[in-house]
Every structure is written in C-alpha cells, then in structure tokens.
N, C-alpha and C positions, 0 to 999 in steps of 0.2 A: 714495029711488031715485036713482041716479048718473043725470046725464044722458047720453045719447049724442052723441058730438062729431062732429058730421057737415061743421064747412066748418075751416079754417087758423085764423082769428079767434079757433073758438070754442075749437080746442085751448090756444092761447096762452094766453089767459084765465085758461083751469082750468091753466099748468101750473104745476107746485107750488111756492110762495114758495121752499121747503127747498133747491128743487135751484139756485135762488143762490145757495147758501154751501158745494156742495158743490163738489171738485175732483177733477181726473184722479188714477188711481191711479197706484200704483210704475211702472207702464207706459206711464206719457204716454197710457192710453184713456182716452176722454172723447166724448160725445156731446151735442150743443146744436141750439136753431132760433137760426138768427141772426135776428136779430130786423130790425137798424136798415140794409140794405141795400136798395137800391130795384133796379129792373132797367129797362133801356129796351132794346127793340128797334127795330130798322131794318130795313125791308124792301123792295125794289125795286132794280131791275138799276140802280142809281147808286150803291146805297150805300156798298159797300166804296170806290169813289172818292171819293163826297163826304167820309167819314170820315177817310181816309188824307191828304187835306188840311186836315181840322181836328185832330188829333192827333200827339202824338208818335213814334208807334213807328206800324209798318209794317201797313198794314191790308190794304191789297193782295194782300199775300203771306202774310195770317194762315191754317195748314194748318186744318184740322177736327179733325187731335187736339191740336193745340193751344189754350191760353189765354197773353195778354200780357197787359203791364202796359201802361198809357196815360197819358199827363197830355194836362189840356187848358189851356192857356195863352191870355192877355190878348196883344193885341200887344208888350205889355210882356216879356214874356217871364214870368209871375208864373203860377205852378199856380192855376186856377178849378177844378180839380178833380184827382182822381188816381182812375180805371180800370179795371177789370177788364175785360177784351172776351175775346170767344169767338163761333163761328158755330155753326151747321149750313146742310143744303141752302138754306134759303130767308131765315135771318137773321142778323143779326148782334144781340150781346148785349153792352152796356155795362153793368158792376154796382158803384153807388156810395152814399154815402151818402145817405139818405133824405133826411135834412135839406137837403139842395144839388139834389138831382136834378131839381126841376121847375123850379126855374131856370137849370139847366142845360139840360135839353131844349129850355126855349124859346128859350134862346141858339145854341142848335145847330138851333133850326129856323128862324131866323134868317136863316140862311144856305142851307139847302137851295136857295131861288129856283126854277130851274128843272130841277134836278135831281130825277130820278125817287129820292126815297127818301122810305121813312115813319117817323116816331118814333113809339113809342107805349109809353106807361106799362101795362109789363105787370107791377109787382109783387105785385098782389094774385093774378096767373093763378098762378106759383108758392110755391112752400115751397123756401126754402133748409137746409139739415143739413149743421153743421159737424161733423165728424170727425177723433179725432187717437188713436196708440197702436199699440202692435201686432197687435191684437185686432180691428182694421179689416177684418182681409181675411176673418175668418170670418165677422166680425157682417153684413158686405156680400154674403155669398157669395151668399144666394137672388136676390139682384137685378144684381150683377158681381161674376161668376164672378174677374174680374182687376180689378186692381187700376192705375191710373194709375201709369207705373215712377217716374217723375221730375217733379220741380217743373212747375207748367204745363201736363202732359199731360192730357190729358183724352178721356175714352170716353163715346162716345153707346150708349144702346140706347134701347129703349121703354119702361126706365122712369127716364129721364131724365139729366143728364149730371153727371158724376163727375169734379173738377177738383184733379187734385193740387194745392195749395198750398204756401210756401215752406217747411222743414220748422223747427219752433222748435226750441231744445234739443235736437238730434236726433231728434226724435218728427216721425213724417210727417204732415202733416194735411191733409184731404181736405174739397172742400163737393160736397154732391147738391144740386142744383137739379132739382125734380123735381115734380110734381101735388101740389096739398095732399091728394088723397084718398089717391094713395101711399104719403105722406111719413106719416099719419095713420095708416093701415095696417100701415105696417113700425114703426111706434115702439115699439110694446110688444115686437117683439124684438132692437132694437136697445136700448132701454135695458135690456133683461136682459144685454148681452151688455157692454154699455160703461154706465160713472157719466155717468148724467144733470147737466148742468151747468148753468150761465147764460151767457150771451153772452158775457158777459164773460172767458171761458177763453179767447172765440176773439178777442177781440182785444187781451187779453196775449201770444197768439200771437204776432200781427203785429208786436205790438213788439218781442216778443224775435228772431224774426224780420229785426229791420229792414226791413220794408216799411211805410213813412210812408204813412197817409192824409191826406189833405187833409178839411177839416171846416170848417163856416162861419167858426168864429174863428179861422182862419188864411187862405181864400183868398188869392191876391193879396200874400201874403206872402214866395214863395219862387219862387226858379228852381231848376228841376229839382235842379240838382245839390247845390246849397244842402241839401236832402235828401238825398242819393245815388241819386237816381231811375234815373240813368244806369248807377249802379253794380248796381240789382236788376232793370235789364231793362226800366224802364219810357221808353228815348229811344235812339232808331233814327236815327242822325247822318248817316246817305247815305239816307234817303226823302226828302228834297226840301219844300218848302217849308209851314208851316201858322204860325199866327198866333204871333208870336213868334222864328219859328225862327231869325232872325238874332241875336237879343238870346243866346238857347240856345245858339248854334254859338259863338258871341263869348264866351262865357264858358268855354269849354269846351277852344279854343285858346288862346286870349290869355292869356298870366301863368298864374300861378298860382291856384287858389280860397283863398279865404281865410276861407270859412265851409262847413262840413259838418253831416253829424247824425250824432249818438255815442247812444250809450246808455246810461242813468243808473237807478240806483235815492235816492231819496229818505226820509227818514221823513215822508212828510204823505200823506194822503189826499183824492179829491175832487181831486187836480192836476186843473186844465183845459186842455185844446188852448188855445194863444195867451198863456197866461201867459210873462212874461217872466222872465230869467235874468240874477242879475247876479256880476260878479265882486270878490272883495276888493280886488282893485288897482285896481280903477276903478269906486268904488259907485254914482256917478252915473248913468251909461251903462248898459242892457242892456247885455246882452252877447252876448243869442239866445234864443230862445224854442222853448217845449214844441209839440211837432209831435203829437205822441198820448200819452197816461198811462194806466195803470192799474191797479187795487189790486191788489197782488202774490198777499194772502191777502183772506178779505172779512170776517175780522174780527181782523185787523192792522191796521199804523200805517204800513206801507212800501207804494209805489208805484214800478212800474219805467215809464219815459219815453223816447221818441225825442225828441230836441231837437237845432234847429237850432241853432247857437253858432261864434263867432268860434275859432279855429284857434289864435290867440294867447292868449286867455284861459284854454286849458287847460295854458300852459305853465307860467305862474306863478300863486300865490297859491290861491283856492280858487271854485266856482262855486254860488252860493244860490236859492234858488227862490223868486221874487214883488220881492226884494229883497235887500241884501248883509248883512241880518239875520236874514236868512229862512232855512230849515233846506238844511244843505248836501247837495250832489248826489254821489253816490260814481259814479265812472265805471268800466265796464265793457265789453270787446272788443266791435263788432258782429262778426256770425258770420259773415263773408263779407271777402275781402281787398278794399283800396282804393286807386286806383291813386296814382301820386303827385299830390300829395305826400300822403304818409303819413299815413294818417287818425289822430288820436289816440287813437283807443281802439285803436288796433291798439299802439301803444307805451304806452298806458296799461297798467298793471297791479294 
C-alpha cells in the first residue's frame, strides 16, 4: 500500500532517485523542488530600512512585483553571501543557500539593535518549485492564469508567489514559493505536464545564466564585481551606504577591473565551488577560482562552471582546473553584455 504524503519532507523522501538523471525536453520544460535554498523573513515597520543599510542593492524602493538580487558584504568589501529578496504587504523575503543561512541571519541580527525588525527561519513553512520551458504557462494556468513577463517580476495570489528568474539558454525559468500542501497537491499535474527533474537542472540554470551564488567555500572571497554581480543587477551604486560599500564603490571607479567571471565548460566531474584555476604561463599561481559548477549531463564527464579568474590569464596560454596539469577549461560567451573593459567571454569564441 503506497503511503500518503501528507507534509514537504515526506514528499522529498519518496521523490524518485530516477528523476536525477532525467533532463528538460527539446523545449527547455522541466519541473524540480529545489531543494538546498533556505528563506528568511523580516518583519516589522524598520525592516525594509534596516536591510537597505546592510545590503547591496536597494531595499527601500524594492516594488511588490518585483524580486532583486543582493549581496551581503564584510566591511571588507568580500560577498558573505549573494540574495534573492522580494516582499509582500507585511515582509520581506531573503532566499539563499541553506548551508550559509543561519549564519547569516545571526550576523544580520546582529545588527538589528534597536531597530523594529524580526528575522525568522521560515524554510520549512514553504516549498520552493523551480520551473523552465514553454509548457510553463499551461502547466501553471490553474493556479496563474499569467505568467511573470520579465526576469525578476513576480506575482502574488493566494496560492503563493511566482518569480520569473534569469532566463538560461533562452528558456524562461520561473520558482513558485508557495505551501508544502499546495506545492504537494499541484505536483501530479505539473509533472504530467513538464519532465520531473533534480535540482540540479535548476542550478545549471544559473550557471548558464551567469548569476554566481555565493556558497560556504568561497565566502569572503570576492567583490561583487569580481563576479559580475553589478552586471546581473545584484549592486545598486546610488543607495548610500552598507558594510563594505566604500571598498564596492572604489572598485568600480578606480582603474580598471582586472578580475571577472566567464564561463567555462570542463571534462571533470564533482567541480567544487572554491576550487582553484591555473594557467599555463604561470603554473605556480592560481589564477581564479570556480564560483558555482555543475554536471552538464548526469551521466557524462563534462561540467559547465562560473569562475572568478584574472582578465590577463585568458589572453594567453591555456586555463586548468585544480592545477596547470589538471583538465583544461573551454571558455564560452556569458549571455548578457559587460561593460568595459571587455569581459573575455564576450571576445572569446
């Protein structure tokens, strides 16, 4: 007798090893629970203030249909984390990874003092559902009627809210943050409608994508831009001051940058966040290291990787992964233009 799945948990549990090896069709459809994302909210007539002084981008003036990117930065100027925020009437909604999150919150409660706002670890209250294809707008219809137009936007109803994401490969992709009971309810006909997948689609997304997350083996590693943070909307240069922001601004007038993120495919598998990068002309020395990886197929030998790396190292010679013996990195356009100077994947071919 099958049991009946009655809370988020116990879906997970039972959902099937198989549909980790399965992928989106010819259509970029595809349907997943993400799994590794935590959620904090804030609540109380200070918070959109308290927040917009510890983050990057502009909290003050975040609309209700929309969602932003955020970094949260060291005085140093070094991402402690990277963002997702969004409101409704009463909160506000930070969505990061799981692994960082509760040290994060306590670092940002921290700082509340006397400021009316509340943090609170609300991951377990929902179910997140990543979505990608063009098959999205029917498979969603019983529950929104429309569809989020553009990156970012986002639509609330009562059965929870609908956040266009960056689009990968041209394929749009969409997360429902929404009740586990809902989320449990609508699955059986959302996977009739889209290929059941594993997590892992949706965060080869965001590589292909380029939007870097930040993960424990890299905090403290990068300024925003060192990433392109600035370039995918994650650092708002006229909000006015939060921890870091001089380090942030100084970088961003001053000179030139002389480190970016490109994007690369590999043949190794199991790349981790934080691993270094080296080049043939200078094997000694990193040369930049892997900001997010992962397995292109899941039962291939190629991984596609956001990585931070020196500007000059792509000019000449060749770039390896773990060491200057280690399997080389084929570089490839990110999908979005950069401003000068001239990102190299954009002249890479």
């Amino acid at each position: 007798m099958t049991k009946i799945v009655t809370t988020w948990p116990e879906f997970l549990a039972q959902y099937p090893a198989d549909n980790q090896k399965m992928a989106p069709d010819a259509d970029g459809n595809f349907v997943t629970p993400i799994t590794d994302l935590g959620l904090i909210a804030l609540s109380g007539d200070d918070s959109a203030n308290f927040l917009h002084n510890q983050l990057t981008n502009d909290v003050a003036q975040l609309p209700l249909d929309q969602s932003r990117l955020a970094g949260y930065c060291s005085p140093k100027g070094r991402l402690l984390a990277t963002l997702l925020m969004w409101k409704n009437d009463q909160t506000i909604f930070l969505q990061l990874p799981r692994q960082i999150q509760a040290a994060i919150q306590k670092r940002l409660q921290m700082f509340v003092m006397r400021s009316k706002a509340t943090l609170t670890d609300v991951t377990d209250n929902y179910a997140v559902l990543g979505l990608g294809g063009k098959a999205v707008g029917s498979a969603l219809a019983p529950w929104f009627p429309e569809l989020p137009s553009a990156p970012f936007a986002k639509i609330d109803n009562a059965n929870g809210a609908l956040i266009r994401s960056s689009d990968a490969n041209g394929v749009a992709r969409y997360q429902w943050i929404t009740t586990p009971e809902i989320a449990i309810a609508a699955w059986v006909h959302l996977s009739e409608k889209l290929p059941a997948v594993g997590d892992r689609v949706w965060r080869l997304g965001q590589i292909q994508a380029g939007v870097p997350q930040i993960t424990l083996a890299t905090q403290e590693q990068f300024v925003p831009q060192m990433i392109n943070y600035e370039v995918v909307g994650g650092v708002n240069f006229k909000k006015g001051c939060y921890p870091g922001q001089e380090i942030v601004a100084r970088s961003q007038y001053l000179g030139k940058l002389k480190r970016r993120a490109v994007l690369a495919n590999v043949d190794a598998i199991d790349v981790a966040a934080g691993t270094e990068v080296f080049s043939s002309i200078d094997p000694l020395q990193p040369c930049g290291m892997i900001v997010n990886a992962e397995r292109l197929e899941h039962d291939g030998n190629a991984s596609s990787c956001l990585l931070e790396i020196k500007l000059a190292a792509l000019e000449t010679g060749s770039v390896h992964l773990g060491s200057a013996s280690g399997p080389q990195l084929t570089f490839i356009p990110v999908p979005y233009a950069m401003p000068d100077p001239v990102a190299p994947a954009v002249k890479l071919k």
